[in-house]
N, C-alpha and C positions, 0 to 999 in steps of 0.2 A: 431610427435604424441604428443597429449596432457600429454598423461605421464610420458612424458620425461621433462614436461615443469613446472615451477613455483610449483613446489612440496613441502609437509610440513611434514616432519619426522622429529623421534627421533629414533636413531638406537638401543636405548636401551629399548625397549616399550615392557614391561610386565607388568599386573596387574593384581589381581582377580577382576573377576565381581561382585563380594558382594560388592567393594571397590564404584562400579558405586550403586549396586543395592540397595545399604544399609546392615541391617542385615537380611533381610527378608529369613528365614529357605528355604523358597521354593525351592530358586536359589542359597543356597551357597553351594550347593551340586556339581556345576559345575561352569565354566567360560564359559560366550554365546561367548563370542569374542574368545575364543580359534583357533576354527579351520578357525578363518578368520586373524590371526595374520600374518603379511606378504603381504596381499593384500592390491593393491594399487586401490582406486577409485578417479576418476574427479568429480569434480563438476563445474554447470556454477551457478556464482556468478556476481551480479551489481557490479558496481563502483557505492556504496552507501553508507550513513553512518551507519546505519544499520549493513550492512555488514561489514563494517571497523572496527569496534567493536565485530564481530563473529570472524573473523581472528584474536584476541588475543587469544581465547582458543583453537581454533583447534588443537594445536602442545600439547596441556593435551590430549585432546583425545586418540593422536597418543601413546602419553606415556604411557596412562594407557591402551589400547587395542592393539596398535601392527596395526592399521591399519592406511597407509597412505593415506596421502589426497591431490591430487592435486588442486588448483584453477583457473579454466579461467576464468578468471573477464573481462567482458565488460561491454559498456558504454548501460547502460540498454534499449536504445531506438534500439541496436542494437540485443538485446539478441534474439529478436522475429525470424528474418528470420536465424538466426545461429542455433538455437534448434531445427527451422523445417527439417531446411537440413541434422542436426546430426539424429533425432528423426524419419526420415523417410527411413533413411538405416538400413540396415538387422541388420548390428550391431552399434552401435553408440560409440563415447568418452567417453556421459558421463550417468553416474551412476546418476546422482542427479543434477535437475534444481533447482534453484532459477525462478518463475514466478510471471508477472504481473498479480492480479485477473483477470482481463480481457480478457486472453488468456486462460483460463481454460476452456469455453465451446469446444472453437474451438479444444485442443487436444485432449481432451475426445472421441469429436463427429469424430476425427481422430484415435482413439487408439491408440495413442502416450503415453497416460500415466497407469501407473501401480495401479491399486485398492488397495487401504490400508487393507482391511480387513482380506486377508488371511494373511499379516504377525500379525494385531494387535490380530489375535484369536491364534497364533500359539505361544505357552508357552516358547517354548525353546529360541525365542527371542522379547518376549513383555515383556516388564519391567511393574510390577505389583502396581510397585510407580509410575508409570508414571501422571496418572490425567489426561485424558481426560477432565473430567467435568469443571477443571479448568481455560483449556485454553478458553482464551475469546471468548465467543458464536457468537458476530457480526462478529469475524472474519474469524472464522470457518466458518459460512455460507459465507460468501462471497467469502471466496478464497479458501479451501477445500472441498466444498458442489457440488456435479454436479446432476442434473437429479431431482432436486425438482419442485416446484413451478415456471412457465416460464422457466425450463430446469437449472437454475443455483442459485435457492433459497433453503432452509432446505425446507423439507417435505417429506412423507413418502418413496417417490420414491426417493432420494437422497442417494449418494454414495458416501466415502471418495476416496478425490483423492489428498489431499495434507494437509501440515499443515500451519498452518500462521508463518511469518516466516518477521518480517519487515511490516508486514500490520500496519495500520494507522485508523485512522479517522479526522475532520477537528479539528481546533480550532482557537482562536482570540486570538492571542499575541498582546501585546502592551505594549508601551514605556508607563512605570511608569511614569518615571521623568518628561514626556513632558506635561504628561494628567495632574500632578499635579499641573505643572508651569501655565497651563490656568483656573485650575478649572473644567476638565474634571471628569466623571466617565466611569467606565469600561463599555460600552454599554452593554446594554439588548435587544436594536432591531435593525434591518439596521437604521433605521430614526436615532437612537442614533450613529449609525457607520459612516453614510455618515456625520452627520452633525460636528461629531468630525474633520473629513475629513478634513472640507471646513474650522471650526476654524484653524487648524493645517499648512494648507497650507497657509493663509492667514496671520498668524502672527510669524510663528515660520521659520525665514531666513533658507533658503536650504535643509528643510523636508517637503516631501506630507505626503499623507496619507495613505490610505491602496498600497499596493504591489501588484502584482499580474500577473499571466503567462496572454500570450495575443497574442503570435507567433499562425499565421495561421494553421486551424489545428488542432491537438492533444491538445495541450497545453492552446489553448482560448475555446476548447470543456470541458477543465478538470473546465477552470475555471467559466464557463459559468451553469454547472454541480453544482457546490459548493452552488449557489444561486436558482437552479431551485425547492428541491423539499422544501425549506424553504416559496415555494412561491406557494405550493401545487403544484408544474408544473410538466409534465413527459413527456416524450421522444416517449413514444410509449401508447397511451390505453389497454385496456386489451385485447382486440381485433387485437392489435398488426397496431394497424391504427395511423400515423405518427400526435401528439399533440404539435411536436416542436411552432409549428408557434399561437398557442393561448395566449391566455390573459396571463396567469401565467409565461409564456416562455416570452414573453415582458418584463413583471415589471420585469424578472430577467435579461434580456439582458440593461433593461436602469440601473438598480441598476448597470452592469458593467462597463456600457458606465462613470457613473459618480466616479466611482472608477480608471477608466482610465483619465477622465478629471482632479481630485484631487490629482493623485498618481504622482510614479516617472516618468521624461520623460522615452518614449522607451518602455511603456510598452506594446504595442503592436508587440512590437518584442521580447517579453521575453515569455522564457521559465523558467524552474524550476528552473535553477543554476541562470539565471538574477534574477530572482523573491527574490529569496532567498539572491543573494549578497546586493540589494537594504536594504533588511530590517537590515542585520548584521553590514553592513557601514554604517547606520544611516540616510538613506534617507528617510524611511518610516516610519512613528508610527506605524503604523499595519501591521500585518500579520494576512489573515485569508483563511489557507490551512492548511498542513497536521502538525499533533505532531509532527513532525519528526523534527520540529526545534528547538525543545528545548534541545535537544543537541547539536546542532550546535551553538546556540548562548552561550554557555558555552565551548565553544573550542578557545581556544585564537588565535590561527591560522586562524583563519577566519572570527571571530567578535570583533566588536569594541565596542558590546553593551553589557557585562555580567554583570548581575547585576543591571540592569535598565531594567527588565523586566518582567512582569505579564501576566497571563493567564487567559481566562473568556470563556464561552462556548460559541459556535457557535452562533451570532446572533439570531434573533427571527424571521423568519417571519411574515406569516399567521399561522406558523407552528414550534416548532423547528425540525431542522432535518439537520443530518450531514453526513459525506462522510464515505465509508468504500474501503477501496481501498490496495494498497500499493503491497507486497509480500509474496508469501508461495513458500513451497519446494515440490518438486514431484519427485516420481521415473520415467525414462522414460520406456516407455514398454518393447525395446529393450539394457539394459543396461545388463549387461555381471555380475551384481553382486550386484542383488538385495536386497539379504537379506544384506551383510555390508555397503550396501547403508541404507536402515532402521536401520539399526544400528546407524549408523552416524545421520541421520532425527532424531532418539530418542531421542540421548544423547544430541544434539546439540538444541531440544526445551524442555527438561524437566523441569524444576521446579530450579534446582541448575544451569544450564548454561542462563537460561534464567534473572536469577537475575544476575549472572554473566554479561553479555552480558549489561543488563541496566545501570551497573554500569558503566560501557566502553562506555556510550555512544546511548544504544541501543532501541527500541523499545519494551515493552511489551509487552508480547505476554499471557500474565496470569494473570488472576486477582489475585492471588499470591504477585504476583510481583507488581500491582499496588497498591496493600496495603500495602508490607512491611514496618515495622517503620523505619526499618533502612533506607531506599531505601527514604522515604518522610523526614525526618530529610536532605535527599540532593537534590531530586526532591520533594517541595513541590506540587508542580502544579499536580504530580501522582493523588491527591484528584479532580481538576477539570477535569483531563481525564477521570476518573472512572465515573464522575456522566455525563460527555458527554455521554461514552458510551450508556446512557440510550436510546438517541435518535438517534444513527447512524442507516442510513436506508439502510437496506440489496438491495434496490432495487435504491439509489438513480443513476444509470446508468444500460441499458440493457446489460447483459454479455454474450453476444451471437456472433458466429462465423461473424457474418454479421455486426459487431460495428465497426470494424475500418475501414471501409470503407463509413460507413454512418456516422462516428464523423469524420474523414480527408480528406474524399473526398466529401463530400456534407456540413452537418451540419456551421462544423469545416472551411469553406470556407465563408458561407455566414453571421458566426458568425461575421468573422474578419471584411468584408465591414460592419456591424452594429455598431461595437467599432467604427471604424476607420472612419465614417462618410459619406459612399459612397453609402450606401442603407440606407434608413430606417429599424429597425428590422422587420416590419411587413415583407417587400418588400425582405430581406434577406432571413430570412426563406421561406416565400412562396414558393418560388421558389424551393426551395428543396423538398415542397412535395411530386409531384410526383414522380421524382428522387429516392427517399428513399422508396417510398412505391412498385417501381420499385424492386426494389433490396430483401424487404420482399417478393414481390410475386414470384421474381423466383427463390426463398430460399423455399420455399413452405409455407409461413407463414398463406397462407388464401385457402391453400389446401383442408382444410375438411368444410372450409364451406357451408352449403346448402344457 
C-alpha cells in the first residue's frame, strides 16, 4: 500500500488554524484541521523540479495541521496510465493528483475528478485569504478550467477542477556571454533567433544554437507546438477540421527543421531531460521552451551556466504568442478524504507557500509572487515572465480526450520524418489528415453537423 510507502510526518503536529489563516476574527473561533489531525493522505507527484521544491515544505504542513502526507513521485510520462488505473476503482490510493494540463478534458469527461466548488463555497474549510483572483488567470484557464470554450477554455460553462500547481508558459533564455562576444542582441523575432543560430554555430567552437525536444512523438509535437501559433497556425479550425498540414504549420515545421539543423547533435532524439541537459552544459546558446528552467540553471548540481544567463520573451512571429502548459493538482473522485485533500490543495498554493516554494526553486503560480521585491532582487527575469504572460495562449494546443493519440500516434510521427529529412513537411503532415479527422469523427466531433 501506498501508505505505508515514502511518508512525511511530524509526530508532534499541532497548530491553530489562525496560525495558517492569519488573524482574520472569522476563523479563530475554531481549528479547520482539527478533526482531520491524524489522517494520513497520498498524493501522486512528478519527478520535477517544480515539485522538488514543494517537497521542502510539506513536513510545515504536517507540523502545523496534524495531517500526514504520503508522496508517489513518478517519472511524469508515466503518471497518466497509473492515475487511470488508481482513479477508475471504487476506491483508489490517492487523495491528490498532480496532472498534465492536457489530461484534464479526458478525466473530467471520465469523472475521475472532484469539482472544486462545493469545498471552495464551504466556510468551514475555505480559507478566506486564500485569493483566487490572484492566481495566475492563463493558468487557471488552462489547467483548472473544464467545460468552457472547445470544452477546456474559461467561459461561462466552465467548472473548476484543479489548481495550477507547476504550470508554465514558454520563454527565450540565452547565453549572455556568448551573444556579447559576437555582438548579438536578445532577439525580438525568429529571423533574429535563427540567425543568432547560424552566427553562434559557425564561430563559437563546440556550441549550437537553440536546443530543443525532437524524440518521435510527444516530445517533437510539444516542440513543433512552441512555434505554430507564433506563426498564426492551429491544429484544428473551429470546425474542428484538421489545419496541421497548411501554410502556417510549414513555416513552423521548417523554422524547426533549421533549429535542428543549427542546434545540438541528437536533437531528434531528445526529449525534455536531453533538451535541457544540452542548454545547462553549455552546448546550446538558447533555450526556447518552458520557465521552468530558470531554476535549473541556478542549481549547481546540474549546470555549468549560472550566471551567464538572460531572458527575453518568446519570439515574434506573425504574432507573439506563447505556451501555457505544465501542471495542476486535483482531487480524484474516488479518494477516501476529500476534504483534507483540499486542505493540503489550499495550503500548498496559497500566497505564503507559493513564494515559499519559488524560492526553492519553484514556479509561480501568482502574480503575487511574480511581483515580489524580494522574490526579483533574486529572480530578476520574474519581470520578463509577468510581461510574457500577456501573450500565453489558452488555446496554443487542443486539450481534448482525443490529443494524445492524434500528437503521438499520427501528428507526432510525421513531424519527426519532417525534422529528420524523410518526408517533405507538406508530404508529412498530409498524410495524417485523414487519419486525424478519422479519429474526430468517431469522437463525435462533426456529430451535430447539418
Amino acid at each position: 500500500m501506498l501508505r505505508r510507502r515514502m511518508q512525511i510526518s511530524v509526530s508532534t503536529a499541532v497548530t491553530l488554524g489562525f496560525l495558517l489563516w492569519g488573524l482574520n476574527p472569522a476563523v479563530q473561533a475554531g481549528n479547520p484541521y482539527e478533526k482531520f489531525k491524524g489522517t494520513t493522505i497520498v498524493v501522486n507527484f512528478p519527478a520535477h523540479a517544480h515539485y522538488d521544491a514543494a517537497m521542502t515544505v510539506i513536513p510545515e504542513f504536517t507540523q502545523q495541521t496534524g495531517i500526514k502526507v504520503e508522496v508517489d513521485k513518478l517519472q511524469y510520462m508515466r503518471m497518466h496510465e497509473k492515475q487511470l488505473l488508481e482513479m477508475s476503482k471504487p476506491q483508489g490510493d490517492y487523495d491528490l493528483i498532480s496532472y498534465v494540463c492536457m489530461w484534464k478534458t479526458e478525466y473530467v469527461n471520465k469523472g475521475l475528478l472532484t469539482p472544486l466548488a462545493p469545498f471552495i463555497t464551504n466556510a468551514k474549510l475555505a480559507d478566506p485569504n486564500y485569493d483566487f483572483d490572484d492566481l495566475i488567470p492563463a493558468y487557471v484557464g488552462t489547467t483548472g478550467l473544464v467545460g468552457g470554450k472547445k470544452g477546456y477554455q474559461p467561459g461561462v460553462s466552465a467548472a473548476l477542477y484543479g489548481i495550477p500547481f507547476g504550470s508554465e508558459t514558454s520563454i527565450l533564455a540565452y547565453r549572455k556571454d556568448i551573444f556579447d562576444k559576437y555582438g548579438l542582441k536578445a532577439p525580438e523575432t525568429y529571423d533574429d533567433m535563427l540567425q543568432a543560430a547560424r552566427v553562434i554555430k559557425e564561430k563559437e567552437s563546440g556550441m549550437y544554437g537553440v536546443t530543443s525536444r525532437g524524440a518521435s512523438g510527444h516530445q517533437v509535437g510539444h516542440a513543433w507546438l512552441l512555434h505554430l501559433t507564433p506563426f498564426g497556425g492551429e491544429v484544428f479550425d473551429d470546425n474542428w477540421e484538421p489545419a496541421f498540414h497548411k501554410e502556417p504549420s510549414l513555416k513552423a515545421i521548417g523554422v524547426l527543421k533549421e533549429i535542428v539543423e543549427t542546434g545540438p547533435p541528437g536533437i531528434p532524439s531528445f526529449g525534455f531531460s536531453e533538451m535541457m541537459n544540452s542548454f545547462l552544459q553549455g552546448q546550446a546558446a538558447m533555450w526556447l521552451d518552458s520557465t521552468a528552467i530558470a531554476g535549473m540553471v541556478r542549481n549547481p548540481k546540474v549546470s555549468k551556466i549560472e550566471g551567464k544567463v538572460a531572458y527575453t520573451l518568446h519570439p515574434k512571429g506573425v504574432v507573439r504568442s506563447s505556451e501555457t502548459g505544465g501542471f495542476g493538482i486535483a482531487i480524484p473522485a474516488n479518494s477516501q478524504n476529500k476534504e483534507a485533500a483540499f486542505l493540503f490543495m489550499q495550503w500548498l498554493t496559497s500566497k505564503e507557500q507559493d513564494k515559499q516554494i519559488a524560492l526553492a526553486g519553484g514556479h509561480p503560480c501568482r502574480l503575487s509572487t511574480l511581483r515580489d521585491s524580494e522574490l526579483r532582487k533574486v529572480y530578476p527575469e520574474f519581470a520578463v515572465f509577468e510581461e510574457q504572460l500577456q501573450y500565453a495562449n489558452p488555446d496554443w494546443r487542443p486539450i481534448i480526450p482525443e490529443w494524445p493519440e492524434v500528437e503521438v500516434q499520427n501528428i507526432g510521427i510525421g513531424l519527426s520524418e519532417a525534422i529528420t529529412g524523410k518526408k517533405t513537411p507538406q508530404e508529412a503532415m498530409q498524410q495524417y489528415v485523414e487519419p486525424v479527422r478519422k479519429i474526430m469523427e468517431r469522437a463525435g466531433y462533426y456529430t451535430w453537423r447539418k
